[in-house]
N, C-alpha and C positions, 0 to 999 in steps of 0.2 A: 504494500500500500504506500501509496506515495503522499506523504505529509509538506504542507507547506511551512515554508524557514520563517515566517511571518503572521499571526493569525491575529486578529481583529476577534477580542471577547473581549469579556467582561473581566475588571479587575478589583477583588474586594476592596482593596486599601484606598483605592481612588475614587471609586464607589460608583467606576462608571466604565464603559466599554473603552479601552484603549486597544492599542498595538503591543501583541507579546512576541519574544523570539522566543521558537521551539527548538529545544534540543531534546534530546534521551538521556532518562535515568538511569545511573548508573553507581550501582552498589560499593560504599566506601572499602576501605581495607579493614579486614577483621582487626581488631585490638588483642594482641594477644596476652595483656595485663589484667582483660575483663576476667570479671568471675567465673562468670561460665566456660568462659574460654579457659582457663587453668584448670576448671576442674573436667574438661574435656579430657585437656591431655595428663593429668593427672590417670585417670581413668583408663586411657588408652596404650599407658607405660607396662613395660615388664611384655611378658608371656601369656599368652591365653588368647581368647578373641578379643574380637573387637566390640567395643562400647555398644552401638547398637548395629544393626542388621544392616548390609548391604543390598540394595536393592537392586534386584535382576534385571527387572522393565518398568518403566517409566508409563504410569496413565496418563499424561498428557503427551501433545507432538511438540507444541510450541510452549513458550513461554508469553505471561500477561507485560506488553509494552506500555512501561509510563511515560508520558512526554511532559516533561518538565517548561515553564511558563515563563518566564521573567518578562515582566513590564516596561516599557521601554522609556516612561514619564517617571515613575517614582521607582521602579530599580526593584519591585517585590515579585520573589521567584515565590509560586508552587504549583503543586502537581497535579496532574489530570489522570482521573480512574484507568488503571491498565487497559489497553485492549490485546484479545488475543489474536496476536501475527505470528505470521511463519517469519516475515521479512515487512521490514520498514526504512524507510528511504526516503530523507528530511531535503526536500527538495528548493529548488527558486520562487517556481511558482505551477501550479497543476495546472494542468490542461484541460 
């Protein structure tokens, strides 16, 4: 699906339909100081199996694409409800 680099909605903070530039969400680097994160690999140290089960196949094909907002007047990013694509491709302008 071919998304435009530009879209014209609504912006809470402005309280009124502005200009956003679209980009893709994208998932920070894991913390590996977090708690759950130490007590992962805590867990997963030594000999024996692993923590939890590996999973064989996957019920979904694709993954849900967020496209992330930023406003182009006051500078406020956020996020718009995943959709699910195979492929997404932040274009000029759609045809």
């Amino acid at each position: 699906m071919k998304v435009p680099a530009v879209i014209r909605t609504y912006c809470p903070k402005c309280k009124t339909h502005t200009e956003h530039e679209v980009t893709l969400y994208k998932a920070g680097k894991r913390r590996t100081l977090a708690e759950g994160q130490r007590r992962y690999l805590r867990k997963q140290r030594g000999y024996g199996s692993k923590r939890k089960p590996e999973q064989k196949r996957t019920a979904k094909v694709t993954k849900k694409q967020v496209l992330k907002l930023k406003c182009k007047v006051c500078g406020y990013t956020y996020h718009k409800e995943g959709i699910r694509l195979k492929k997404l491709e932040i274009v000029e302008k759609v045809k």
